[in-house]
LUMKEVO-768720 format. One record per residue (C-alpha): residue number from 0; x, y, z. Coordinates in Angstrom, 3 decimals, m for minus. Layout:
BEGIN
+-----+----------+----------+----------+
:  nr :        u :        v :        w :
+-----+----------+----------+----------+
: NUM :        X :        Y :        Z :
...
+-----+----------+----------+----------+
***
This chain:
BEGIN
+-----+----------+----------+----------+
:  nr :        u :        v :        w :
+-----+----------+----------+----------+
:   0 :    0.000 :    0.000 :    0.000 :
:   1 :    1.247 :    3.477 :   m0.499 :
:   2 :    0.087 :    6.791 :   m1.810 :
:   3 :   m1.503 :    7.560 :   m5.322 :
:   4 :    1.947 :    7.002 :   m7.546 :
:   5 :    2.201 :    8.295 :  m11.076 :
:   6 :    3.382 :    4.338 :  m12.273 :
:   7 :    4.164 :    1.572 :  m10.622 :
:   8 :    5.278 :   m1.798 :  m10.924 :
:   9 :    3.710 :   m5.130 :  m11.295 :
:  10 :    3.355 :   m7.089 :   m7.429 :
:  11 :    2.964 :  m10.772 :   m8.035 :
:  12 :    2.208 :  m12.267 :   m4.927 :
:  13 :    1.947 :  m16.142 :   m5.156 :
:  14 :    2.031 :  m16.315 :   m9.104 :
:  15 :    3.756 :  m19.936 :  m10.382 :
:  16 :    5.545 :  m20.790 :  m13.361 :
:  17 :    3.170 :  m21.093 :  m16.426 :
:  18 :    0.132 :  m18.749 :  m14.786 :
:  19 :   m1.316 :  m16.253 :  m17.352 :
:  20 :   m3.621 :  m15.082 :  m15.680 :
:  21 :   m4.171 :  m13.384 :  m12.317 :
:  22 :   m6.554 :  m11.070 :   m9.624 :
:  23 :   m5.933 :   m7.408 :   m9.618 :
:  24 :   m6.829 :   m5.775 :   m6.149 :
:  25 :   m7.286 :   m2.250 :   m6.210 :
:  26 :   m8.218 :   m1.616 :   m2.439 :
:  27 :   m9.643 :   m2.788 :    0.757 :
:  28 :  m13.632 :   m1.845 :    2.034 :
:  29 :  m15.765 :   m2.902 :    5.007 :
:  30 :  m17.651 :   m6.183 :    3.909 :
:  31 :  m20.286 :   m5.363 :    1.125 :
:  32 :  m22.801 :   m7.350 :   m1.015 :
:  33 :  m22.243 :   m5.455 :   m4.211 :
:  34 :  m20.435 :   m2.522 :   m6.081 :
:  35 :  m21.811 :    0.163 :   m7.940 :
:  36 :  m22.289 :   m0.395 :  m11.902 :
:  37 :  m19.935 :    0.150 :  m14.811 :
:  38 :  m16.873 :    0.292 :  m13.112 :
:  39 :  m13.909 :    0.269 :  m15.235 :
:  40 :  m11.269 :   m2.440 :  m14.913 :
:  41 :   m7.202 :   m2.675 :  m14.955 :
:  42 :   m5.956 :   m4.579 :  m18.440 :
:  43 :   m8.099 :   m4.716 :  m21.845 :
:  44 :  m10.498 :   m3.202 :  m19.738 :
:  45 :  m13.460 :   m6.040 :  m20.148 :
:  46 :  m13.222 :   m7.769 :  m17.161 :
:  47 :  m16.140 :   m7.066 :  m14.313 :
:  48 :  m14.787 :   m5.601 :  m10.864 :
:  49 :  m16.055 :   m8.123 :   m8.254 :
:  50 :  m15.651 :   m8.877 :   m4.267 :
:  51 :  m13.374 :  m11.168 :   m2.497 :
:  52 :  m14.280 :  m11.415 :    1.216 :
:  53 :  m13.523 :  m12.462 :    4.251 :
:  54 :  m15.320 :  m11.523 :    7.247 :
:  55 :  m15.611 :   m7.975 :    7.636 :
:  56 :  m13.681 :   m7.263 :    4.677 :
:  57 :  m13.740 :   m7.034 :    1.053 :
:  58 :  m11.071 :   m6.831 :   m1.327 :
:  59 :  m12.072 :   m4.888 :   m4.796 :
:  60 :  m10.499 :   m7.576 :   m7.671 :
:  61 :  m10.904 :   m8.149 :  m11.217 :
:  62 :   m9.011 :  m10.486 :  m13.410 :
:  63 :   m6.145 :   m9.577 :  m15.425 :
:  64 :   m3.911 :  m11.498 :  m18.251 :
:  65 :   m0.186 :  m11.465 :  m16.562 :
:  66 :    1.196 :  m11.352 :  m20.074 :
:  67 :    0.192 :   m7.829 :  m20.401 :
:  68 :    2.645 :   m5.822 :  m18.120 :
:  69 :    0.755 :   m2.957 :  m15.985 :
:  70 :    1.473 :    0.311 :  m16.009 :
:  71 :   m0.393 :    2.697 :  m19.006 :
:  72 :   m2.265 :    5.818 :  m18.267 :
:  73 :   m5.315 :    3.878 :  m18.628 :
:  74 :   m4.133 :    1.139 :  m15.868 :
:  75 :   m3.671 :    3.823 :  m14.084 :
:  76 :   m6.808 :    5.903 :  m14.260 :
:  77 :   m9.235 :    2.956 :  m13.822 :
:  78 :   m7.167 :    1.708 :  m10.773 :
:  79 :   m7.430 :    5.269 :   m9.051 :
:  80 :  m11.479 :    5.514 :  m10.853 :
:  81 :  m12.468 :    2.221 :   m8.870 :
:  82 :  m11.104 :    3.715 :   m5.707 :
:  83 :  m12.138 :    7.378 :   m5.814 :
:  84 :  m16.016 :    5.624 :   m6.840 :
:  85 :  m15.816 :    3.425 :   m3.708 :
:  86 :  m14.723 :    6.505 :   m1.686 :
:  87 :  m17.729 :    8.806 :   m2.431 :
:  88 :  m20.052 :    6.644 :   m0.493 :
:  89 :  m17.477 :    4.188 :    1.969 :
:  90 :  m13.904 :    4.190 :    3.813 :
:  91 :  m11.231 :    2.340 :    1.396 :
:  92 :   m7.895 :    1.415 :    1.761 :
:  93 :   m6.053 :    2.098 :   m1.640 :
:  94 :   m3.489 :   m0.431 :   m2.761 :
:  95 :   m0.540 :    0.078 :   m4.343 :
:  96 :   m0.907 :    0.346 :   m7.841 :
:  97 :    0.298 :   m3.002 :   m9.572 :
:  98 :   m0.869 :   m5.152 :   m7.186 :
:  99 :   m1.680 :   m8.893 :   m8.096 :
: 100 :   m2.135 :  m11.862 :   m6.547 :
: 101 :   m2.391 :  m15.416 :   m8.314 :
: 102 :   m6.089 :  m16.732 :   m7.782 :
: 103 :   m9.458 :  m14.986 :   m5.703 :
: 104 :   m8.466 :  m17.478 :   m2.601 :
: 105 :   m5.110 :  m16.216 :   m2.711 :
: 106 :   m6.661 :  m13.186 :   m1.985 :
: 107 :   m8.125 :  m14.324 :    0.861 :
: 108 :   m5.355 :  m16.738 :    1.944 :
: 109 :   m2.303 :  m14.278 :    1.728 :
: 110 :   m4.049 :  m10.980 :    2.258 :
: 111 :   m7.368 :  m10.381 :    4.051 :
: 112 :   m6.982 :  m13.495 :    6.707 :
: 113 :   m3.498 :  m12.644 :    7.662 :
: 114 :   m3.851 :   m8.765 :    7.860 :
: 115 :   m7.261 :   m8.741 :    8.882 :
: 116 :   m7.047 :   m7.117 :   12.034 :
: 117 :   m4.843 :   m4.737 :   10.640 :
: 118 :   m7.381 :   m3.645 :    8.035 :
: 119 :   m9.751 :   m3.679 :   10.148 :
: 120 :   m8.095 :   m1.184 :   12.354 :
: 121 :   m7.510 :    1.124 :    9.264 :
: 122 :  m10.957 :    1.080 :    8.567 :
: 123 :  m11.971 :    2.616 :   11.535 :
: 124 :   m9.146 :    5.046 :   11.824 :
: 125 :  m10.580 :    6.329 :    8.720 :
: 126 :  m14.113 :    5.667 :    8.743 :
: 127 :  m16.054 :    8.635 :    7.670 :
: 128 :  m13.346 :   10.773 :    6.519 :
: 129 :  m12.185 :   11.077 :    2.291 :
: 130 :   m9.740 :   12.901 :    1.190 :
: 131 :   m9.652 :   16.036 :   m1.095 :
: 132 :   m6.800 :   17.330 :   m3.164 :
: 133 :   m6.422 :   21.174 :   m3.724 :
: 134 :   m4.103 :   22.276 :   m6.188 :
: 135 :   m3.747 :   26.135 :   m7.183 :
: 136 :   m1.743 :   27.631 :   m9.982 :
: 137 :   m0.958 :   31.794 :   m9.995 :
: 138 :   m2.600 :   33.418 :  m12.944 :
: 139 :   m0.776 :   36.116 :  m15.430 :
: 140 :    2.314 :   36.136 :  m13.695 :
: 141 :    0.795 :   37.331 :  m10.609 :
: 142 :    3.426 :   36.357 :   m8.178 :
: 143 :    6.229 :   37.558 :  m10.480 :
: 144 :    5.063 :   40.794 :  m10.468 :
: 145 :    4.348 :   40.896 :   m6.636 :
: 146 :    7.750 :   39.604 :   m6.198 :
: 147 :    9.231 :   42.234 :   m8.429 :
: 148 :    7.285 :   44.987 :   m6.213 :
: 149 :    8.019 :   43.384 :   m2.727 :
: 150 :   12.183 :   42.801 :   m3.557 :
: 151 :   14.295 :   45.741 :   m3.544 :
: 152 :   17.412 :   44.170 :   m4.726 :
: 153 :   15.332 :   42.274 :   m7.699 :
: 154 :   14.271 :   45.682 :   m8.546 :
: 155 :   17.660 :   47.185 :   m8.628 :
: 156 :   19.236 :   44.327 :  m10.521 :
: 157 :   16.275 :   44.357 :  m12.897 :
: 158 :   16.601 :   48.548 :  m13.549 :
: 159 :   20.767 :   47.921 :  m13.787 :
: 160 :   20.126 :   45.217 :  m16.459 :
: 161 :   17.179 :   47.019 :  m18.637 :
: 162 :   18.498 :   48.119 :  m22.135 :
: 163 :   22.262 :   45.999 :  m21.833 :
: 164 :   22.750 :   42.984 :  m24.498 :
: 165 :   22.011 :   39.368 :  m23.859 :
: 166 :   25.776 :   38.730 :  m23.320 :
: 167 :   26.749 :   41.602 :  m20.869 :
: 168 :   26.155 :   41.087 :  m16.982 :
: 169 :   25.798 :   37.644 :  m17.449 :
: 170 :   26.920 :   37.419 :  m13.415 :
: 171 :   24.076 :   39.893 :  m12.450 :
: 172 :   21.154 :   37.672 :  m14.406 :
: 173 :   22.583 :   34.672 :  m12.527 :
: 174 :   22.208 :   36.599 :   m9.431 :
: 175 :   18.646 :   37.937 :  m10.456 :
: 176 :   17.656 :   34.621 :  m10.863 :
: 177 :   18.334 :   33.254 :   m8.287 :
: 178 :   16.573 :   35.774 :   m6.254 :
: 179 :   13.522 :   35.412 :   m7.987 :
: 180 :   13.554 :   31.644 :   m8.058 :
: 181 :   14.253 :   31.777 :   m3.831 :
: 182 :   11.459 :   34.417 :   m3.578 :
: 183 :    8.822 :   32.600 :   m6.122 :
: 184 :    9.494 :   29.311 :   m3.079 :
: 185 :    8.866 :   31.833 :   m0.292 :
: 186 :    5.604 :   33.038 :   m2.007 :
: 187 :    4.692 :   29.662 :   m2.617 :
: 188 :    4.850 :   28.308 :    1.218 :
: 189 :    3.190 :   31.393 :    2.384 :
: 190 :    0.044 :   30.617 :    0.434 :
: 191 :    0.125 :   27.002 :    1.333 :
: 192 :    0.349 :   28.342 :    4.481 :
: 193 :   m2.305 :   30.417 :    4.047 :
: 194 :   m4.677 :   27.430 :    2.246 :
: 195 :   m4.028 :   25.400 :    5.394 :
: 196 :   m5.099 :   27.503 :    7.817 :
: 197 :   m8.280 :   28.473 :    6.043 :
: 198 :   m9.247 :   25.092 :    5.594 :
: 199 :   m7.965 :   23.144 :    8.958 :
: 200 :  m11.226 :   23.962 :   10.777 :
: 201 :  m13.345 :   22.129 :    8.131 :
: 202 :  m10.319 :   19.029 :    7.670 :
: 203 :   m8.706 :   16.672 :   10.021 :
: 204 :   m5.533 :   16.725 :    8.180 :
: 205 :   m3.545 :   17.841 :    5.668 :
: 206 :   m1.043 :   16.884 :    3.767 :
: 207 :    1.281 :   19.214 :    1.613 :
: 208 :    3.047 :   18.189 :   m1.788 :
: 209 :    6.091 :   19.561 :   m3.613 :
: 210 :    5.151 :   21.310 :   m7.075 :
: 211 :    6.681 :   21.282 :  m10.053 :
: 212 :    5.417 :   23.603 :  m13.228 :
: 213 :    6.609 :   27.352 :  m13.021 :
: 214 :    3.144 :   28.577 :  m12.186 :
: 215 :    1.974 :   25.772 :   m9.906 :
: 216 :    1.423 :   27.509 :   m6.431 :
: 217 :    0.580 :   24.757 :   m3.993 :
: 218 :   m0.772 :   21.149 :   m4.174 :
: 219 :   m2.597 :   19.628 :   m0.618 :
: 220 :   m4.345 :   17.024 :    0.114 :
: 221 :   m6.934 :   17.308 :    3.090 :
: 222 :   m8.537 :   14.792 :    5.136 :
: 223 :  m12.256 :   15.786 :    5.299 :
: 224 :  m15.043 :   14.255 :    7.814 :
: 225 :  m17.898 :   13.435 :    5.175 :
: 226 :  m20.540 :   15.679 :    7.459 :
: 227 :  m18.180 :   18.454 :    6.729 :
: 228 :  m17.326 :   18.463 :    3.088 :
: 229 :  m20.332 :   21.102 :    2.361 :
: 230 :  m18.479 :   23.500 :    4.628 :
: 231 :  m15.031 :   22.511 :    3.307 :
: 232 :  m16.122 :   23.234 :    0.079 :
: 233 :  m17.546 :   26.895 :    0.811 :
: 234 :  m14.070 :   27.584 :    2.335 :
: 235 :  m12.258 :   26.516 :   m0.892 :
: 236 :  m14.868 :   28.564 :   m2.534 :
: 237 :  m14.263 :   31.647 :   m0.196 :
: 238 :  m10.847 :   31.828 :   m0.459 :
: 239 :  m11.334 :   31.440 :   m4.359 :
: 240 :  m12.570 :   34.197 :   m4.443 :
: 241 :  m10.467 :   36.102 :   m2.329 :
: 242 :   m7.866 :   35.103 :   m4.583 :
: 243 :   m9.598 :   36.021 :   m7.897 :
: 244 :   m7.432 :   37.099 :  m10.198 :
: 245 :   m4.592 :   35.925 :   m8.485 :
: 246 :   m4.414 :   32.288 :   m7.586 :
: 247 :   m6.940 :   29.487 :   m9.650 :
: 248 :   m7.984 :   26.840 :   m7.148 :
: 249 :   m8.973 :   23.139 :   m8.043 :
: 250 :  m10.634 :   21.086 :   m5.861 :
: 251 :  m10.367 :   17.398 :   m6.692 :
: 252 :  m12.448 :   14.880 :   m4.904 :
: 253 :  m13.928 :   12.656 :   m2.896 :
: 254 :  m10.826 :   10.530 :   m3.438 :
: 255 :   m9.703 :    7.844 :   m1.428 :
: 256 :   m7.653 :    8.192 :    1.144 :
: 257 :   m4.046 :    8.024 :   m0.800 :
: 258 :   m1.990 :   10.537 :    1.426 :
: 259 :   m3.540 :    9.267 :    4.661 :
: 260 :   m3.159 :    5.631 :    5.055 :
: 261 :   m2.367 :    4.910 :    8.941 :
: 262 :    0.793 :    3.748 :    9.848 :
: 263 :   m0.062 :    0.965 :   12.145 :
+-----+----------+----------+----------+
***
C-alpha cells in the first residue's frame, strides 16, 4: 500500500511458473454485497470488478492477463477511478498500484486473513473521513510581479540590467535569478500556508506536496469528515474568491484516502 503514484510496478504475490492469468486488487472496504455499476477495470479493460471477502472485509479484484505488463495511463486511471467511486459513499484502503495476486483465494489466503485485524483497524481510523486534493496555480504572472514589487534588490538588478545585451552582466542575471527563483518558493509556502489555515477547521488533516510547473502555487491534500465536506467546500470557494485574479484553485475529490493511510 502506499500513496496515489504516477506508475508503478507489477506485485505478483503467489504467481507460479506457467500462470497467465491473475486477480488485480485495487483496495480494501468494510464487507459489502455489491459494487456500484460500470466500473472500469485494470488490463483490456473487459473484465467485471467483483468482491473477495472475508469476514468484515472485502477486497475490490478483477481479473487480469499477466502477459500484459501494468502500467499505461489507462491502468492507471481505472485503478485510481475504482477507488475514488468506492470513496464517495465508503472508507477504502487504496493499494498500491500493480498489485496482483495469483487466484481470488489467494486473496483471501495471503491478504485479508493474515492482515485482517490490521485492516480492520484502518478502517476505523478512517471511517467517515475522504480525502480532497487542492491544487492552485498563480494566474498572469501574478506572483512575479508581486515579487518584483516586494524585492528591492530584484528591482535594482532588474533597472541595472534594462536596455544591456544578452551577453553583458551575465553574473548579475545569474544573481537575479536566483533571487527570484528563492522568492517565487517563499511566495509559494506562504500561500500554502495560508490554504491550510483556512481550511484546517473544516479538515482533520492535511497533507502538503512539492510542485513542479513554473506557475503551480501549492498542491494539498486534506482529510475531510464526510458531514463536513459542504463546509469545506464553501471555504475553498471563499478563499477562491479572495484570490480572484490571483491564484486558480482546483478542488479534486472525494478521493480515497491516498496521502492518509495509517501507519499501524
Amino acid at each position: 500500500m502506499a500513496t496515489r503514484a504516477e506508475r508503478g510496478d507489477q506485485v505478483l504475490l503467489g504467481q507460479e511458473d506457467g500462470v497467465d492469468r491473475g486477480v488485480y486488487v485495487y483496495g480494501i472496504v468494510g464487507h459489502r454485497e455489491k459494487l456500484p455499476d460500470d466500473l472500469p477495470s485494470v488490463g483490456d479493460g473487459e473484465e467485471e470488478v467483483d468482491l473477495a471477502s472475508y469476514g468484515k472485509l472485502s477486497a475490490l479484484v478483477s481479473e487480469v492477463q499477466l502477459a500484459r505488463p501494468l502500467g499505461t495511463r489507462e491502468d492507471l486511471l481505472a485503478h485510481e477511478r475504482v477507488l475514488d467511486t468506492l470513496a464517495a459513499e465508503a472508507t477504502v484502503i487504496p493499494m498500491r498500484f500493480g498489485s496482483v495476486v495469483r487466484t481470488r483465494e489467494a486473496v483471501v489466503d495471503e491478504l485479508l486473513a493474515p492482515h485482517q485485524g490490521h485492516f480492520e483497524e484502518m478502517l476505523e481510523e478512517l471511517a467517515g473521513l475522504v480525502q480532497f486534493t487542492v491544487r492552485g496555480r498563480y494566474a498572469n504572472n501574478a506572483h512575479l510581479r508581486e515579487i518584483v514589487s516586494e524585492e528591492p534588490e530584484i528591482q535594482e538588478l532588474r533597472a541595472a540590467l534594462q536596455g544591456l545585451p544578452e551577453d553583458a552582466g551575465y553574473a548579475e542575471r545569474l544573481r537575479l535569478g536566483e533571487l527570484v527563483n528563492n522568492a517565487v518558493v517563499r511566495k509559494r509556502e506562504v500561500d500554502t500556508e495560508t490554504l491550510i489555515s483556512s481550511l484546517e477547521k473544516f479538515s482533520a488533516a492535511s497533507a502538503s506536496h512539492a510542485v513542479a510547473g513554473e506557475d503551480d502555487a501549492m498542491h494539498v491534500a486534506f482529510l475531510v469528515d464526510r458531514e463536513a465536506v459542504a463546509q469545506f467546500e464553501q471555504a475553498v470557494d471563499d478563499l477562491g474568491r479572495q484570490w480572484d485574479g490571483r491564484v486558480n484553485l482546483r478542488l479534486i475529490g472525494p478521493l480515497a484516502p491516498y496521502d492518509f493511510l495509517p501507519e499501524t
